[in-house]
C-alpha positions in Angstrom: 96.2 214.6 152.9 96.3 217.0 155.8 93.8 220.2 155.4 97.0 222.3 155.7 98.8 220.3 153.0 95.6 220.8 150.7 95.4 224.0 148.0 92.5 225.8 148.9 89.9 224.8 146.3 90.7 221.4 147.8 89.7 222.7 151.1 86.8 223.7 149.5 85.6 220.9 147.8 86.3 218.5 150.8 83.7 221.1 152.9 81.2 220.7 150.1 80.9 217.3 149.9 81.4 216.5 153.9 79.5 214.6 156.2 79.5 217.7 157.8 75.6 219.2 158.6 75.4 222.4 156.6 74.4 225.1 154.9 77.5 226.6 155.6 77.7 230.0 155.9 79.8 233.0 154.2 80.2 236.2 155.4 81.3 238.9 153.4 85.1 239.9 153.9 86.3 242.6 152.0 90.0 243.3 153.5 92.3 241.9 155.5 90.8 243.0 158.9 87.5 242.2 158.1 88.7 238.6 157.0 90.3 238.4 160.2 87.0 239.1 161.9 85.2 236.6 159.8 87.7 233.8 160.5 88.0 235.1 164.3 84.5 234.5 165.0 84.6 230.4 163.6 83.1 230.8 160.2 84.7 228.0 157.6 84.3 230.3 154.7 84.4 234.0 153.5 83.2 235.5 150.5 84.8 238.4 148.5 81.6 240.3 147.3 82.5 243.0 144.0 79.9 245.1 145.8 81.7 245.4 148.9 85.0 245.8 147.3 83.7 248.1 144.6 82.3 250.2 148.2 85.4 250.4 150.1 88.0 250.2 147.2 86.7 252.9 144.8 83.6 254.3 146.8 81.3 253.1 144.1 77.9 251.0 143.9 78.2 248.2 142.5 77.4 248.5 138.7 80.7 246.7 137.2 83.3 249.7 138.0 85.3 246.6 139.6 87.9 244.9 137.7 89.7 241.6 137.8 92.3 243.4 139.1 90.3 245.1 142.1 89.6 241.6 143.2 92.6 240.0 142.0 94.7 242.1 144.7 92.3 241.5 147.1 91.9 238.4 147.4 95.8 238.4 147.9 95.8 240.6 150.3 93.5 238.5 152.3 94.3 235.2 151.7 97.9 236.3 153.3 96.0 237.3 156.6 93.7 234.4 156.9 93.4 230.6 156.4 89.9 230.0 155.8 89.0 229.0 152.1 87.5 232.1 150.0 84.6 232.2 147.8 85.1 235.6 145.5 83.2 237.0 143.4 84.0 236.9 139.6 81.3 238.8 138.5 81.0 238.0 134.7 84.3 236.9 134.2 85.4 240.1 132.8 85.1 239.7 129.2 84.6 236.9 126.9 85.5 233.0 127.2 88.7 234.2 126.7 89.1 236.7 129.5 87.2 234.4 131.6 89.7 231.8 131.5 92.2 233.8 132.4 90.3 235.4 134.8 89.8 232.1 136.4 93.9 231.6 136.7 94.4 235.0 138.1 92.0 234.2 141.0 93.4 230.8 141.4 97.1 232.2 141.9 95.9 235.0 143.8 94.6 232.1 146.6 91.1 231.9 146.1 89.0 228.3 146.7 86.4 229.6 144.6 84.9 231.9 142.3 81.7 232.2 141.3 80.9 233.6 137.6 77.0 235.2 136.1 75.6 234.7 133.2 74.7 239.1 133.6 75.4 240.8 130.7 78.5 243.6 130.2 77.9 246.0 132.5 76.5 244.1 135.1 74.8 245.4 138.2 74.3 244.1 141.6 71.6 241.3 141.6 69.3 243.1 143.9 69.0 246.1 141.9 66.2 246.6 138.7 67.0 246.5 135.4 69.0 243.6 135.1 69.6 241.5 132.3 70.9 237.8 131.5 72.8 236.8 128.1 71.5 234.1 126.0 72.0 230.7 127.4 74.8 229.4 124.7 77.0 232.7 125.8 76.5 232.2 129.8 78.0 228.2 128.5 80.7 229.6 126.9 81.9 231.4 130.2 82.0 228.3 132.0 83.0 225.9 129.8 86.3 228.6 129.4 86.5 228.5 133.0 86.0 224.7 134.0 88.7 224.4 131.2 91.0 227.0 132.9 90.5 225.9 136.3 93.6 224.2 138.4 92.1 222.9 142.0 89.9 226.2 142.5 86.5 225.5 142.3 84.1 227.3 139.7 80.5 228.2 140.6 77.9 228.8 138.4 75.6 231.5 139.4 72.9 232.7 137.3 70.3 235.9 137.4 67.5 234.6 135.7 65.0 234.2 138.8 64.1 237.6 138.6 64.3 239.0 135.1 62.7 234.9 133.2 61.5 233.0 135.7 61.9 229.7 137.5 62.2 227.2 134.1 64.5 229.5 132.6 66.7 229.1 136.1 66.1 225.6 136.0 66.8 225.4 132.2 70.2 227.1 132.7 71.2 225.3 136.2 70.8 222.0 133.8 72.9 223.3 131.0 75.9 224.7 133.7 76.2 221.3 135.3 77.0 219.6 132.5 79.4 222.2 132.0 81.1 220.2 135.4 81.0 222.8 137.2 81.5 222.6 140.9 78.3 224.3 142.5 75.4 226.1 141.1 74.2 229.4 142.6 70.7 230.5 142.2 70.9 234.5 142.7 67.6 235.3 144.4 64.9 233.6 146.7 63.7 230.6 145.0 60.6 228.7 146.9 60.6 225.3 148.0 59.2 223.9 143.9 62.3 225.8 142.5 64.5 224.6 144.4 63.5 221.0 144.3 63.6 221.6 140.5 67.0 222.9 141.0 68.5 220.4 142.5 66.7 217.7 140.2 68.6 219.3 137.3 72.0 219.4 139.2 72.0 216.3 140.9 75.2 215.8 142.9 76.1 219.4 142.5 76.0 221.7 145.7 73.5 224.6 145.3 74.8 227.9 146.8 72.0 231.0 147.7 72.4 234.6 149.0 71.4 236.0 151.9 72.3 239.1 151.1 71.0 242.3 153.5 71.3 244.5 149.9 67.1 243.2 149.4 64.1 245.0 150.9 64.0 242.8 153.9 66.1 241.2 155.9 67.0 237.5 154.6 65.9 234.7 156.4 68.6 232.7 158.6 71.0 230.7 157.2 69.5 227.6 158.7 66.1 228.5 156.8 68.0 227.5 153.0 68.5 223.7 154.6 65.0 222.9 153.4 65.7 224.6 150.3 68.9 222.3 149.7 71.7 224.6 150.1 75.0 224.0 151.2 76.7 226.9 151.1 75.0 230.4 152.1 76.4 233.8 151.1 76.3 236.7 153.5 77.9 239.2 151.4 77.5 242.5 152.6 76.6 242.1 156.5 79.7 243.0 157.8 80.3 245.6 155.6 76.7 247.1 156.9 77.7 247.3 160.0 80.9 248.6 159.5 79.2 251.6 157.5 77.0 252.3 160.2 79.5 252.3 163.5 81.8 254.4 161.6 79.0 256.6 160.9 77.8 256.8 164.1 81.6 257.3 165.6 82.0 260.3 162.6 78.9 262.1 164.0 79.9 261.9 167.6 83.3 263.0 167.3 81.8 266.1 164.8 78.9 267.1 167.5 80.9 265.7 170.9 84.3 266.4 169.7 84.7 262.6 170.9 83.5 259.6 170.0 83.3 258.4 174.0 80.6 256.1 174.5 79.9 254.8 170.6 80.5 251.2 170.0 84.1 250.0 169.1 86.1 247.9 169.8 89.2 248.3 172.7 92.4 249.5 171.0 93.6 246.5 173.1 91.1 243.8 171.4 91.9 245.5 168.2 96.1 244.9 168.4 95.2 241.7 169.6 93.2 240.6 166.4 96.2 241.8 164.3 98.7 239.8 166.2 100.9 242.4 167.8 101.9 240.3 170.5 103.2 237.4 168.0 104.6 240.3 166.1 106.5 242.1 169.0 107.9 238.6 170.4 109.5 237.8 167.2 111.2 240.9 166.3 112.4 241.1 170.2 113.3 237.8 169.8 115.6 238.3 166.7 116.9 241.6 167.5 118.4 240.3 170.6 120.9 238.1 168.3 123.9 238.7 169.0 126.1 240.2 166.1 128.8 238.0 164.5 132.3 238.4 165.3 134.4 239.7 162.1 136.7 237.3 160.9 140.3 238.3 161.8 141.4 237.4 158.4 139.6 240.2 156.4 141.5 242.8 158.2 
């Protein structure tokens, strides 16, 4: 089977459990164009971050105003524009075992390879803000096992909170309990140390471990290349992009407000830009088909 001919959770999986050298990394996507950008510069995945939709969608921190159907559209939107696989965020699943599952389907038909679902309780809040809090471990299983059960060819990732709010056994306690679950990945929200990770991986042989490397901390994260000793294959750069976005449009805003132009800011050339989108694909087609000519009516309607 071709990769073209494969759905993309098959994609995924045949990443994941490559000869390939990894971790790989994910940036955050959280349009179309910023897909484009990710896939542009040679990245194998994207990731659909809530906080980065829940930011440019509804111009909102991310503390569960997202829906399924936020991401749900997204993701669709995107998938249309690019070919990489997609990680998305799933947040809790949206409900109980029930919602989850269907949850799970929704994300599946809307394109993605992947989601990843937390064992947070309802509301949850980004993982690198305080005051989280984890459900009991039997609940967090009950998402999952409605997912795995719901699941077609997208893959389902466990991710769990618990580094920062119980501790490393209770990470490694729940990381056990999800893989038997047979679930395809296991994220450890956080920045476990080299004895954690081990541990992690112990408990989930076979299973790939996924980690963030998200910009939303107090520092910057450490390279991607850095989590290789810690296991990982997959790395999540969720909000990166989005950063830097932010912060070129500010800059562009203030210039244009004190300047009256925004002359000399960084951007990109309208040109680069239209070429990014396609135009010229675009342009050559619909010349191409508008110089058809018309068909001759047929003599014997008249």
């Amino acid at each position: 089977m071709t990769p073209q001919s494969q759905s993309p959770g098959e994609r995924l999986r045949s990443l994941l459990h490559s000869d390939l050298p990894g971790p790989f990394l994910a940036p955050g996507c959280f349009d179309a164009l910023s897909a484009r950008l990710v896939e542009e510069a040679g990245f194998e995945l994207a990731h659909v971050s809530g906080a980065a939709v829940s930011a440019v969608s509804l111009g909102l921190p991310d503390l569960g105003f997202v829906g399924a159907t936020d991401m749900v559209d997204t993701v669709a939107r995107i998938r249309e524009a690019v070919s990489i696989p997609l990680v998305a965020d799933a947040d809790t699943g949206y409900g109980g075992p029930v919602q989850t599952a269907r949850t799970v389907r929704r994300y599946e038909q809307a394109g993605a390879a992947a989601l990843h679902i937390e064992d947070q309780v309802l509301p949850k809040r980004c993982g690198h803000m305080a005051g989280k809090e984890i459900v009991p471990l039997d609940e967090a299983v009950a998402r999952l096992e409605a997912a795995v059960g719901a699941r077609g060819e997208i893959a389902v990732i466990a991710r769990t909170d618990a580094l920062s709010v119980a501790g490393p056994g209770e990470v490694v306690r729940r990381v056990a309990a999800f893989a038997s679950c047979g679930v395809d990945a296991v994220f450890v929200e956080g920045s476990p140390d080299e004895e954690t990770a081990k541990r992690v991986r112990d408990a989930a042989p076979g299973v790939p471990l996924v980690l963030n490397a998200s910009e939303s901390g107090t520092a910057d994260p450490a390279p991607a290349g850095a989590h290789a000793a810690l296991g990982a294959r997959v790395v999540l750069s969720p909000v990166a992009p989005l950063l830097a976005a932010a912060g070129a449009m500010r800059t562009a805003l203030r210039a244009l407000r004190t300047a009256g132009t925004a002359a000399g800011t960084d951007r990109m050339p309208w040109d680069e830009f239209n070429e990014l989108l396609g135009l010229a694909g675009h342009v050559s087609l619909e010349e191409r088909l508008s110089a058809r000519p018309s068909p001759s009516p047929d003599p014997t309607w008249s």
